[in-house]
N, C-alpha and C positions, 0 to 999 in steps of 0.2 A: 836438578829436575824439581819444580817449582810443584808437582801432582799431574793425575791422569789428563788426557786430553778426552775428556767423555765423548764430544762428536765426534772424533775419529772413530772411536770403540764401535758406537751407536750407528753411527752413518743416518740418513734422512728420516724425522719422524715416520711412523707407521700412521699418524696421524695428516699425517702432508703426502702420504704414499697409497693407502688404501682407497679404494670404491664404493664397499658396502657403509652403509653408515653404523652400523652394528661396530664396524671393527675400528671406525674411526673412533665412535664413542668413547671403547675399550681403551682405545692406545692416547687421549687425549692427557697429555700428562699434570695439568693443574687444573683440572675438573673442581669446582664445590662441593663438598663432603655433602650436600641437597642430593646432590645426580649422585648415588653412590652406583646404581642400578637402570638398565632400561624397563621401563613397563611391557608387559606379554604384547596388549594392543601395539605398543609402538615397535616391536620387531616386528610383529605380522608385518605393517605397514614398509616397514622398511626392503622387507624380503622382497612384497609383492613391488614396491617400486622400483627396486634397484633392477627385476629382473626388465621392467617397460624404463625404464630412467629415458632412452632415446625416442621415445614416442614425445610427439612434440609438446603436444596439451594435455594434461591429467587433472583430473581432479581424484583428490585427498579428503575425505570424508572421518570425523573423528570426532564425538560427543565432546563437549566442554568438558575439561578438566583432566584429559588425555595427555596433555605437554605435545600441543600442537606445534606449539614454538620452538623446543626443542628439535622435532621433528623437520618442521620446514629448517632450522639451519643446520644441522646434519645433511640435508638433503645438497643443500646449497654446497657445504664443505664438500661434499661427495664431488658434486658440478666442477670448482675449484680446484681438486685433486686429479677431476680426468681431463682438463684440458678447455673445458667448456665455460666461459668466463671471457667478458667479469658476472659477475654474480647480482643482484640485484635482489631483496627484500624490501618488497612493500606492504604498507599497512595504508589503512583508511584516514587514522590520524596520530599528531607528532606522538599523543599520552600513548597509542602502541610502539609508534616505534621507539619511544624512551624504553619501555618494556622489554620489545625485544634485546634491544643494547643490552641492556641488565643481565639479560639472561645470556648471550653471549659471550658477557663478560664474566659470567659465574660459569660456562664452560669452558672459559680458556678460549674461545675462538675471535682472529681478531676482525670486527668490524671498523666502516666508518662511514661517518653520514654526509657525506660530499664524495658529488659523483666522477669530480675531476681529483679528487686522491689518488696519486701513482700508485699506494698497494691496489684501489681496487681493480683499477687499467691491467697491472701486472699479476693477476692471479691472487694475491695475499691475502686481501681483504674482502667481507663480504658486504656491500654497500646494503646499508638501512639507510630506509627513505620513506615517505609518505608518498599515496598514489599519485597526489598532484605533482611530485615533482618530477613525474615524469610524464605525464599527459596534462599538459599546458601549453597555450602559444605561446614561448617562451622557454620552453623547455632547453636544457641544455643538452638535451640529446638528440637535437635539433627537429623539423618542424615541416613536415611533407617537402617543398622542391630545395630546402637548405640541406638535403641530403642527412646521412646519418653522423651526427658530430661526435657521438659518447657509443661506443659497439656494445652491446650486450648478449652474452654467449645464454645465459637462464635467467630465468624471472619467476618471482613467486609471489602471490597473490595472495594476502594474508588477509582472513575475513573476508571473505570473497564475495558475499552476499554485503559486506556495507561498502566493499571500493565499489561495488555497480554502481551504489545511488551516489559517490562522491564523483565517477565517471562521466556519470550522466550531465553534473553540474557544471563540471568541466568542460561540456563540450555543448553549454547555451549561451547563448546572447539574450539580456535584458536589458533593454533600454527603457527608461523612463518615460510618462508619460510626456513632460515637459522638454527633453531632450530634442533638437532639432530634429534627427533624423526619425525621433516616433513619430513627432507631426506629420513631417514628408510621409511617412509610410500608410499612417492615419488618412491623410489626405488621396492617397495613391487607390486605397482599397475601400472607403467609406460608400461609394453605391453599391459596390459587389455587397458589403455587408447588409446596410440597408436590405437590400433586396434578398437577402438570407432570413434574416429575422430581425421586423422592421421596431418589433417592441424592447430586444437585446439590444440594439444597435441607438435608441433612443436612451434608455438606461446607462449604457455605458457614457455616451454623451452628456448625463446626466451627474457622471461620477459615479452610481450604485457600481460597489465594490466586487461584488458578486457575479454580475453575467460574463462572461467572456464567447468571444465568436471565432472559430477557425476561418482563417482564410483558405476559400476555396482552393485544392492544391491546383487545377488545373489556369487559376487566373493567377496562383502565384507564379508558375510556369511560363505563363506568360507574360510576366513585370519582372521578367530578370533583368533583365538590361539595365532600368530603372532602379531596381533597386539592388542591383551591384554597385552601381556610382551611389547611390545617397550610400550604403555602405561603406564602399570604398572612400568615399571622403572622408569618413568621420573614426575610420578605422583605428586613430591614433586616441582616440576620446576613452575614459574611464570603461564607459559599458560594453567598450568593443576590441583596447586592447591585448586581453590575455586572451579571448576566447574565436576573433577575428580568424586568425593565422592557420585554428581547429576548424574552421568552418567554412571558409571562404571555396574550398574546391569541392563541396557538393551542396550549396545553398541553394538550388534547384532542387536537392532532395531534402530540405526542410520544412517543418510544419511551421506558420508562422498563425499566433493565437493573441488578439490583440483585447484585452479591457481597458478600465479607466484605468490602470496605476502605470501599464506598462505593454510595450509590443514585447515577444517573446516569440525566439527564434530558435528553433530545437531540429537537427537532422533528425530521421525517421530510426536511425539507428548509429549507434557511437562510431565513425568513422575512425577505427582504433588504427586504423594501416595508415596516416598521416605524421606517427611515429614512429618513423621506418627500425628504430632499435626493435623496439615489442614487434613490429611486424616481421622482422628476419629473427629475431633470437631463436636460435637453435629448441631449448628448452621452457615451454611456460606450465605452470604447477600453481594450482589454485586449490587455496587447503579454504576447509569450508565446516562449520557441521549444520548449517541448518539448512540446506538446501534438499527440498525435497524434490524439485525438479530443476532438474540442470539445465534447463532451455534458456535460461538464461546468460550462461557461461557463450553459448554459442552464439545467442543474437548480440551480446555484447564487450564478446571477445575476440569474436570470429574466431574461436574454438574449434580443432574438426571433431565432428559428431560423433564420428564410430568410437575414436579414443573417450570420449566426456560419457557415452553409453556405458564405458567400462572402467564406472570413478572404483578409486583402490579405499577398501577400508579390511579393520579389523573385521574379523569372523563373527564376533559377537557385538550388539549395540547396544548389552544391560549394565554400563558401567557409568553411568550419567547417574548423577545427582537426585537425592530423592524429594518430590513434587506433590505436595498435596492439592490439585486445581481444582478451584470452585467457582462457580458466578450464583452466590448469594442470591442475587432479584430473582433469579431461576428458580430457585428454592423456594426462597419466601418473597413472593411479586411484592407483601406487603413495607417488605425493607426498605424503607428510602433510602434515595443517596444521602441526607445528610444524617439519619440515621446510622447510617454505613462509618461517614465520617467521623461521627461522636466515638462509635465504637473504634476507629480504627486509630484516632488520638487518645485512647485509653492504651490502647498496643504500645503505642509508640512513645510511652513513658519506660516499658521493659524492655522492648525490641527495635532493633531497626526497622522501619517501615518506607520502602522503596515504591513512590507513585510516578506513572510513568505515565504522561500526558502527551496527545496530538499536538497541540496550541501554549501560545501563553494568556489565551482568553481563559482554557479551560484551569492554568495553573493557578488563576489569579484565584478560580472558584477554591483552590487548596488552600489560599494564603492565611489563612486565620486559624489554622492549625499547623501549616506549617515550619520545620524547624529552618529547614535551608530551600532556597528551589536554584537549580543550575539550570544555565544556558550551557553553551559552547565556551564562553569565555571565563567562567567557575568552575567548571566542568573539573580540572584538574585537581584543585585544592579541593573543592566538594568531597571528590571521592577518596582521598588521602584521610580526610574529617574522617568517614564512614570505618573506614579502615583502619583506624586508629584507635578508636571507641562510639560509645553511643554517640547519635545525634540525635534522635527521633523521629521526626518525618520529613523525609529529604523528596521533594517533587522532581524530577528530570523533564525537559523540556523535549519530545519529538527525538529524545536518544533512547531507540529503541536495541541499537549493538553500539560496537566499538567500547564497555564499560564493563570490569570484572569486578562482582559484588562477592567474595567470597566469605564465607561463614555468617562471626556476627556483624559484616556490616550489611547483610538484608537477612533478617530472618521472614520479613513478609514483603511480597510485592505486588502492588498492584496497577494492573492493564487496567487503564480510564479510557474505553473507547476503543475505536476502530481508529489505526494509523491515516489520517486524513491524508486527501489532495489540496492541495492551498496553493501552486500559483495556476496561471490560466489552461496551462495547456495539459494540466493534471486535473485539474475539473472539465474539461471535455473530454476528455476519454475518460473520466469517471463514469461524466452521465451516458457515453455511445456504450461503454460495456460494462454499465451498472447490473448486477446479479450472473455476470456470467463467469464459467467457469474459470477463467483469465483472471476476472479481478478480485475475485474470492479468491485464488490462489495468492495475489501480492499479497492484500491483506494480512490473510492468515498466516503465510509466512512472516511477515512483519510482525506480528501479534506474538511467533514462535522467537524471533528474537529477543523481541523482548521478555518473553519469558525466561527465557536463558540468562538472563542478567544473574540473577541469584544463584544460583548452583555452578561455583569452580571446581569441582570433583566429585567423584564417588562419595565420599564420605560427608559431602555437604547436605544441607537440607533446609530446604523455604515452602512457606504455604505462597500460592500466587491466587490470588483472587483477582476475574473479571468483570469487570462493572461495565455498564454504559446497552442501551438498550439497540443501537445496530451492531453492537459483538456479539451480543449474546445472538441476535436473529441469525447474523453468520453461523457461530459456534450449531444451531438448531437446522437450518436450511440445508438439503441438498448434500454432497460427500461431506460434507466438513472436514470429519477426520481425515479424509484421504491426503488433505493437501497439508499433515501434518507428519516429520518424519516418524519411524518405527516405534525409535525408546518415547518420543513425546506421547504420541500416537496412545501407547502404554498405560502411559498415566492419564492418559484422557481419559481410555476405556475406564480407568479404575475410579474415576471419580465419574461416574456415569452409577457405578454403583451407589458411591457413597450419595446422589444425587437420589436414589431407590429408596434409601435408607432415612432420610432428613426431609423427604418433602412432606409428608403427612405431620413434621415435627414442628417444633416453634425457632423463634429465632435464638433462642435459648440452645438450644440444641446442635445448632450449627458454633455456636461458639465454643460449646463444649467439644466439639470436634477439631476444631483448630485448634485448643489448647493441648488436647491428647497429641493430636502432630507435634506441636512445641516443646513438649516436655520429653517427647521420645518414647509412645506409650510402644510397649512392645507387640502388641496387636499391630498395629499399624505400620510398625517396621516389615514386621513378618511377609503384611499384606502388599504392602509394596514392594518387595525383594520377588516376592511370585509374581507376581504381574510383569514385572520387567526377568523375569528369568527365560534365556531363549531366543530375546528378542534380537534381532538380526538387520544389517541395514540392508536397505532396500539397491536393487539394482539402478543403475544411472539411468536417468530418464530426460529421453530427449524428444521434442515434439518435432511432428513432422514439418508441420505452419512454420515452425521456429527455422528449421534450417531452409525451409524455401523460402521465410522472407528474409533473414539474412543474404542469401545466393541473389534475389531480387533486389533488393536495396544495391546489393554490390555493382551488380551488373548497370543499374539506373543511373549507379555514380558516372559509370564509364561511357553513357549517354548509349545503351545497347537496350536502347526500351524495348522491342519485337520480344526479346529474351526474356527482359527480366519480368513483364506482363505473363509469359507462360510460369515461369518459375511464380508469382506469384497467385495465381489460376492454383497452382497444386495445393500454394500454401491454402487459400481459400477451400478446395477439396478435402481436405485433411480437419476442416472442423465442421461438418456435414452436420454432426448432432448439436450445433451453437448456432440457433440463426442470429442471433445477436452480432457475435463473434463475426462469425461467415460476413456479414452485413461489410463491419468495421475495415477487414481485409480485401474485402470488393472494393469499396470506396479508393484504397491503396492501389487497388489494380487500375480502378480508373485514373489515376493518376498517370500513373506509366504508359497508361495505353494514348494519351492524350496528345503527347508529342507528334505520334504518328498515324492518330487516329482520331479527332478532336470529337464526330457525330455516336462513335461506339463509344467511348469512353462518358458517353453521356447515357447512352442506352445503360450500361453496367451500372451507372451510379443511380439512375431511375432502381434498377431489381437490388442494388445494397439498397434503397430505403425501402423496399420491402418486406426487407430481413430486419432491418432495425431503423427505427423511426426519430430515433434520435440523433441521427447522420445528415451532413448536406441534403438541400435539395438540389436538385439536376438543373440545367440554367430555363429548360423548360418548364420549371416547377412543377406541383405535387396536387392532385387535387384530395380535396379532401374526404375522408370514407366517413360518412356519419354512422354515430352510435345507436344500436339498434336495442331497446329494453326489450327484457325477456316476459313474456305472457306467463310465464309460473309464478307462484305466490315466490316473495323475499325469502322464505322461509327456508325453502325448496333448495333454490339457488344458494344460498348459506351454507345449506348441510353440506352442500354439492362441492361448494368449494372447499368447506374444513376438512371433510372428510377426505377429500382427493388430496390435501397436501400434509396432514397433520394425522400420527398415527393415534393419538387418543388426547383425550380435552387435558392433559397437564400438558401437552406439548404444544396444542394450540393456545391455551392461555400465557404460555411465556413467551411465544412469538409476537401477540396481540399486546401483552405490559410490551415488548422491546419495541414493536414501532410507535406506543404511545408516547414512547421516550425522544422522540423527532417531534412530536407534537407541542410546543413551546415557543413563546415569542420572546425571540433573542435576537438582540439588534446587531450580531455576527454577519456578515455576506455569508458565510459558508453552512448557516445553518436554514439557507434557504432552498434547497434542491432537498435536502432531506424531510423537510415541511412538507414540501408539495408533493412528493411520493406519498411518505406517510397517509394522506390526505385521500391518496389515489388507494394504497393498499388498505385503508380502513374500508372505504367503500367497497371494497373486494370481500373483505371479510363477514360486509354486515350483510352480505348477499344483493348488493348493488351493481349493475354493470356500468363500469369505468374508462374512462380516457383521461389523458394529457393532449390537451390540442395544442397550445400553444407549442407546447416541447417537440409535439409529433408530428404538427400541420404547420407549424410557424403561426399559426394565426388560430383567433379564438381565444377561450380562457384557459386561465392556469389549469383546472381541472373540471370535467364535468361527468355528473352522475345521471345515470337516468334510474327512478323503482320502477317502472314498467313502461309499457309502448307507448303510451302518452304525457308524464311527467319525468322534470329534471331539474337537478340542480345548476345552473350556470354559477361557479365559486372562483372568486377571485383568491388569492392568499397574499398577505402583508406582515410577513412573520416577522420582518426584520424593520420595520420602521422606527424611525427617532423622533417623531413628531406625535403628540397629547393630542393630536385632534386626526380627521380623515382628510389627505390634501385633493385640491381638485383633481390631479393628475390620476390619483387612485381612484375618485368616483367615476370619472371620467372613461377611466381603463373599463370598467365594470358595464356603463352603460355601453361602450363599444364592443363588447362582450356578448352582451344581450340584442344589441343591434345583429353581429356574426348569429345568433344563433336563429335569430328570427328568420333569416335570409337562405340561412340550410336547412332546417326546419319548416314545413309547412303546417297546418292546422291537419287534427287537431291536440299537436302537440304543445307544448305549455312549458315554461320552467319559471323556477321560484329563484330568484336574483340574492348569491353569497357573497357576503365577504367575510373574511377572516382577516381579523384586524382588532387592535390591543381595546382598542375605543371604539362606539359607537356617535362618538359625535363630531358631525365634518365640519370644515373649517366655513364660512362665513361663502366665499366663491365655489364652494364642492356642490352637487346636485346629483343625489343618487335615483336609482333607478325606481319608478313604482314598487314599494312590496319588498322593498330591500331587509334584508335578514342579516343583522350584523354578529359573527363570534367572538362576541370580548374574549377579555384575557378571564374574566369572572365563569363566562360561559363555557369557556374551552377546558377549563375545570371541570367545570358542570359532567360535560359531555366526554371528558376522560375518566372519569370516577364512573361513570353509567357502564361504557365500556369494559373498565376494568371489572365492575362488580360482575356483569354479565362475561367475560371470558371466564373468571373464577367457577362461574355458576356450568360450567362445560365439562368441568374436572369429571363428574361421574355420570356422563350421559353417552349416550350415543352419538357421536359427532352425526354418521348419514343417518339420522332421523327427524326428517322438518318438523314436525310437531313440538317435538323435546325444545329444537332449537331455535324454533320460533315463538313459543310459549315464552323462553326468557328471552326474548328480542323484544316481547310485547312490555314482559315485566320491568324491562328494564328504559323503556320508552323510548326502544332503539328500531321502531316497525314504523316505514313507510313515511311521510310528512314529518313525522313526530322527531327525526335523526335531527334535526335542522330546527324546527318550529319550538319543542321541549329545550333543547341548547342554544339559543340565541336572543340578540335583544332588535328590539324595532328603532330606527334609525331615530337619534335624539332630537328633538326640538332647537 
């Protein structure tokens, strides 16, 4: 006898036999002395899932630094052990799922990353994957009528909040401008756009990078035929086929958004049941922590509701990572950005300093400070650098998740901005539900992500500073905090304090305050440890709009418009308080309703631009409502306004510094809608009443102001041009401007002809209008320092007292004529 036969003794692991994942943990036999123990949070979790395990969709809810990971493959081995398999782990990208591997492989469990491996077919193995490899036209688990070729028993959805946005990208079609079939399609829908908005529609023809135009959904509707063959032709071509295969059986329910670089074809919602695997798998589990509303799990999971209402988490949500948040320019307006800079490449000689940008325009403003900046394709070595040792100031490119910075590879990090839209069909539904509670929620979730970069546990700790002047108006405007989870939520509150504390101080003072966070002053510990003591996660929140327009898109696929028109009616019902919003969701129902109803489906989208004026016009078009100024002194109307939105002048002064921060001539496309607002809400502010015609009316100027019942501003904006001089086309746009307003206006009304524009002097063929008022780059200076000094001068006054408020409107030569005439120059010679 050679020795014992131990698996005879033994008979079948307890770890290939058990359900609970608790007991599988226990009995894993070559575990990493790392895992000696499970964390308290992670049995809650386990208890509470194991008892729902057969409910089909859950979501998993668990602050960073929890052993998420652990978690979902326990869950998974659990699936594996009862029968329910194969198994399937997905992540956002390959760097998590190397991660997960690792960690698998440090618990003994066996995975692998190919989804035709026999262990994982036969129960063994737990396939890790990226999300794309399984929602793709090409997928190997085959692809709407190729049936199901790869079976999956569970699925889990790792960072569930960043596979959405990799989801999304999976299931569009871009085709280049140059490509045949954008021609044909350019060609196919060029009068409908024309006759939408004849100045976008010239622009883009022009190549300005910037406008983009939906195509009307009900004329897309109607150019199916057409443009199923020009698609179907060309299906085999680079830009159509991975994503072709995804989209071809509900391209009737797609938005198609065309500018100059590219046509851009996106369903209304991610038709995820075209991969019949994820659509039958017995079990789907989407582990998350920063989702503060779950309505996204449903619209682009097709999720059921009632299960994602009752996501599973620990008891408590105080064990996240400690967070000193500050936005600086809040504090001290007088901070500049490159002030900010200087000081923050002083940091970043002792600490890691983690900057996390929209763009790579805005990285480029990094790069001379600088130590490393990642794309996608450095991304992996970058952060190994970080992790390794100092770097100094590492910029990240629009990676706002998917990247674990723990300890000292970010002891600071910094949010630069609001997470932008950048292609077409993301700046149109910017600008239809710009401020509304919908896109202040991506945002700032966005923005929560990113903050999460720096704290991988409990025992971590980073300061996060946000910069850029439309974050901070977000962070100031309307709930803010609400659409922040619990434990962040937290440390919002508490830097709301420390915001109490440092605003009457210098910038001296704020630095002294980060250093105390860095060194670990024990005040500070203390204060942060109470703040987050108690704090509990929030129940699952699912919106009602969300599952009536999932239930409506579904239905629309199946060509059951009568239906899915009612089902979308409710979702419209359900945001009563957003006419914005309301507006966005009408226009969808006319959609649906047009099939079988082409004359109401016109009536509905007439009353959606009622609600929001940044939506289609109706094929009857829109007439115009002219602006009516108010017979009260500027002064009056000012108070009215600051006082109604802003609860005392330090709150209105950091709203007023953050939209001067959009007031800037940057020859970016994307930093031209925020110009033109800006433009509009300063007028709001200085007690002027305001429009966007062009935006609102299709026609007229970019913005116009009236100070009372007989004067106005007609203001064109040219924020983003590339040419030292005014071209004809712009003086041109201008007098066409002033022509529209002469025509809706009769005497004895008047206005005083804008442009805003780097230069005052036009090219040789340009011909401005009588009286023309140009805002150099010199003047827009001028008249943002006036601004600023006068918001400053608000700090200790009575915002509703016109006197107070008009006094310094006077003082600061921001009353009446003088907004315009005191900041500008007269058209050059």
């Amino acid at each position: 006898m050679s020795g014992l036969n131990f698996d005879a003794l033994s008979g079948p692991s307890a770890a290939d036999r058990e359900t609970h994942p608790r007991d599988i943990f226990a009995a894993l036999p070559s575990k990493s002395s790392r895992f000696e123990y499970l964390r308290d949070v992670q049995r809650e979790v386990f208890d509470g899932w194991h008892l729902r395990r057969t409910e089909r969709d859950l979501v998993v809810k668990m602050n960073t630094g929890n052993g998420k990971t652990l978690v979902g493959l326990l869950m998974l081995k659990s699936c594996l052990n009862e029968g329910v398999y194969p198994a399937a782990y997905l992540t956002p990208s390959v760097f998590l799922a190397d991660e997960v591997t690792d960690t698998a492989m440090a618990l003994g469990l066996r995975v692998a990353r190919d989804p035709r491996d026999p262990d994982v077919a036969a129960g063994k193995a737990i396939l890790v994957a990226t999300v794309q490899t399984l929602f793709n036209g090409r997928s190997k688990f085959g692809v709407g009528s190729e049936g199901r070729k790869i079976r999956l028993g569970s699925v889990l959805i790792d960072d569930a909040h960043a596979c959405l946005n990799v989801i999304e990208e999976q299931f569009e079609i871009k085709i280049p401008a140059e490509h045949a079939a954008s021609q044909k399609i350019r060609r196919r829908f060029s009068s409908v756009l024309e006759a939408q908005d004849h100045a976008k529609f010239l622009a883009i023809l022009d190549g300005e990078r910037q406008p983009a135009l939906l195509v009307p959904p009900w004329d897309w509707y109607d150019a199916q035929p057409e443009i199923m063959q020009i698609l179907h032709s060309h299906k085999s071509d680079e830009p159509l086929e991975w994503t072709w295969p995804l989209v071809s059986g509900c391209l009737s329910q797609c938005r198609c958004v065309i500018d100059a670089a590219e046509v851009q074809i996106k369903p209304i919602l991610p038709p995820v049941d075209v991969i019949p695997s994820f659509a039958q798998a017995k079990r789907r589990i989407y582990l998350t922590a920063t989702l503060s509303d779950d309505s996204v799990v449903v619209t682009h999971f097709a999720a059921d509701a009632d299960s994602i209402r009752k996501s599973l988490t620990p008891s408590a949500a105080d064990d996240i990572g400690d967070r000193m948040i500050l936005a600086p320019q809040m504090i001290q307006p007088a901070w500049s950005d490159d002030d900010l800079k200087g000081y923050l490449s002083e940091i970043s000689k002792v600490h890691n300093v983690v900057v996390i940008v929209p763009s790579k325009r805005r990285a480029d403003w990094w790069s001379d400070i600088a130590d490393q900046t990642l794309d996608a394709g450095k991304l992996q070595a970058g952060i190994k650098a970080l992790r390794d040792g100092r770097i100094g100031l590492t910029v990240l490119i629009g990676k706002y998740d998917g990247v674990d910075l723990p300890d000292d590879a970010c002891r600071v990090l910094v949010i630069d901005g609001v997470p932008e839209a950048y292609d077409g069909l993301a700046r149109v539904e910017a600008s239809a539900l710009d401020d509304t509670h919908a896109m202040t929620g991506r945002q700032l979730q966005r923005t929560e992500q990113g903050m999460g970069r720096g704290i991988r546990s409990r025992d971590d700790h980073c300061v996060v500073l946000l910069l850029g002047g439309r974050l901070i108006r977000r962070l100031i405007e309307g709930d803010a905090l609400a659409h922040f989870s619990p434990a962040t939520r937290a440390q919002m509150q508490l830097a709301n304090q420390v915001f109490d504390q440092l605003r009457d101080g210098t910038v001296d003072d704020i630095k002294t305050a980060i250093s105390q966070f860095l060194t670990r002053h024990p005040g500070w510990v203390t204060a942060s440890r109470n703040a987050l003591n108690g704090v509990k996660y929030g129940t699952g929140s699912v919106s009602e709009a969300a599952v009536q327009s999932r239930r409506a898109f579904e239905l629309a696929v199946q060509q059951r418009y009568p239906e899915a028109a009612d089902a979308q009616q409710k979702a419209v019902n359900a945001v009563s308080q957003s006419p914005r919003e309301r507006g966005w969701l009408m226009q969808q129902q006319a959609a649906f309703v047009h099939p079988t109803d082409a004359v109401r489906a016109q009536e509905i989208q007439t009353v959606a631009l009622d609600h929001n004026s940044s939506l289609l016009r109706p094929k009857q078009g829109v007439a115009y409502v002219r602006l009516k100024g108010r017979a009260q002194e500027q002064a009056v109307s000012a108070a009215t306004f600051l006082s109604g939105q802003y609860s005392n002048g330090t709150e209105a002064a950091a709203a007023i510094n953050a939209l001067l921060s959009d007031l800037i001539y940057d020859q970016d496309p994307n930093t031209v809608e925020p110009f033109e607002q800006a433009v509009y809400d300063l007028g709001d502010h200085l007690g002027l009443v305001t429009q966007r015609p062009e935006r609102d009316f299709k026609r007229g100027s970019d913005n116009l102001w009236a100070l009372n019942e007989t004067n106005y501003f007609v203001i064109e904006c040219k924020s983003a041009v590339t040419t030292d001089y005014i071209r004809k086309k712009d003086a041109d746009q201008l007098a066409g401007s002033m022509n529209w307003f002469r025509a809706e206006y009769s005497h004895p009304a008047t206005a005083l002809p804008v442009l805003f524009h780097p230069v005052n002097r036009p090219n040789r063929d340009a011909s401005l209008p009588a009286g023309t008022r140009i805002v150099t780059r010199e003047d827009l200076e001028s008249m943002k320092d006036s601004v600023r000094m006068w918001a400053m001068s608000l700090n200790d006054i009575d915002l509703s007292n016109p006197d107070e408020v008009g006094a310094r409107l006077k003082l600061h030569k921001l009353s009446g004529q003088k907004i315009i005439t005191t900041h500008s120059s007269v058209v050059a010679p």
